[in-house]
C-alpha positions in Angstrom: -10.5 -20.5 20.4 -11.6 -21.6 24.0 -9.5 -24.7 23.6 -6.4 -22.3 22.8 -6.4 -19.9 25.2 -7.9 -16.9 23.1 -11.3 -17.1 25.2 -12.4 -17.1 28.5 -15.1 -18.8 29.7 -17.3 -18.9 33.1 -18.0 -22.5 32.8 -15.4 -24.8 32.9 -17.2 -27.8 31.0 -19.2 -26.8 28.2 -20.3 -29.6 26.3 -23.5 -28.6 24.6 -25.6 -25.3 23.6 -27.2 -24.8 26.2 -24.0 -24.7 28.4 -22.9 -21.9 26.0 -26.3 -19.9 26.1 -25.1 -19.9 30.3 -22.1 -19.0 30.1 -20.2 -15.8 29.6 -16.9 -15.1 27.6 -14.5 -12.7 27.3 -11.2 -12.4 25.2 -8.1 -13.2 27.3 -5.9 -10.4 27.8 -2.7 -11.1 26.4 -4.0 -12.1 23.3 -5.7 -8.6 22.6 -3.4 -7.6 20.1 -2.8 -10.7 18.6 -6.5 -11.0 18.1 -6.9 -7.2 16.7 -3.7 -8.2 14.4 -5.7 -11.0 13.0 -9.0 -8.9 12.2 -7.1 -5.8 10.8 -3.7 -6.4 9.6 -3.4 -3.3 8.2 -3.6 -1.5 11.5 -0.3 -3.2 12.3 1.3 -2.1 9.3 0.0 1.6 9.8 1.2 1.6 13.5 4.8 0.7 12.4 5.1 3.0 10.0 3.9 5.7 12.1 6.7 4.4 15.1 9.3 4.6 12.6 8.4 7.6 11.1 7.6 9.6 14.7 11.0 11.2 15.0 11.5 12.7 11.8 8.1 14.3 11.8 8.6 15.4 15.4 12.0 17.2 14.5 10.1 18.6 11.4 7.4 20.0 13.4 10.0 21.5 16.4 12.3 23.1 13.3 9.1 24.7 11.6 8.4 26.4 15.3 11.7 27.7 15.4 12.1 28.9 12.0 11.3 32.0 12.4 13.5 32.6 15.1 16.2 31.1 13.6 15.8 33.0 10.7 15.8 36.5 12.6 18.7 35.2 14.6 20.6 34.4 11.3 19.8 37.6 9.6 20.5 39.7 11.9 24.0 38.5 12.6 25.0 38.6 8.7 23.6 42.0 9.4 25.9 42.7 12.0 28.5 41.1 9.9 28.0 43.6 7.4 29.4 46.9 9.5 32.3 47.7 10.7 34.8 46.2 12.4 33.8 43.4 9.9 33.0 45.1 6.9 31.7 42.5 5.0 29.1 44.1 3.0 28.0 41.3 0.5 26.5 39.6 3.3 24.2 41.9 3.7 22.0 40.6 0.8 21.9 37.3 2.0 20.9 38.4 5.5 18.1 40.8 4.0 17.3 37.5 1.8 16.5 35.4 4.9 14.3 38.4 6.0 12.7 38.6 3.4 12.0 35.1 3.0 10.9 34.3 6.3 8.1 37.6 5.9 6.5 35.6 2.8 6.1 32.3 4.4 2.6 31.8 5.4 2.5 30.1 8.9 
């Protein structure tokens, strides 16, 4: 791994134990992830999935915040659709059926 790059080393020669017992090594920086890859390849696979998967959770979470708002919004302009000048008056039991529903959901 020193030979390669991976590791870093103190010394520049180090030719028998002892020369390793004196010197000091640290992983080189840009190979830190390929390193971490290497011990946990699972970690990799996890991360991906997670980056692809980020936006759709994130709109999920942002719709579930606004639902009841929405829902209020939504029933009370079927609501309003209802009356006159309008007069639609079937849509009143959908409008009281998105009140209704968003009073049962347990946030």
């Amino acid at each position: 791994m020193l030979a390669m790059g991976y590791l870093l080393s103190t010394k520049v020669s180090i030719r028998t134990l002892e020369d390793v017992e004196r010197a000091s090594f640290r992983v080189n920086p840009s190979y830190v992830h390929d390193l971490k890859d290497a011990l946990d390849p699972i970690r990799r696979r996890l991360a991906q999935n997670s980056v692809a998967a980020a936006p759709a959770v994130e709109a999920s979470k942002r719709l579930l915040r606004l639902w009841p708002w929405l829902s209020a919004i939504i029933s009370g302009l079927l609501g309003a659709a209802a009356l006159p000048p309008f007069n639609q008056t079937w849509l009143i039991w959908i409008a009281l059926c998105a009140f209704v529903r968003d009073d049962f959901i347990v946030w």
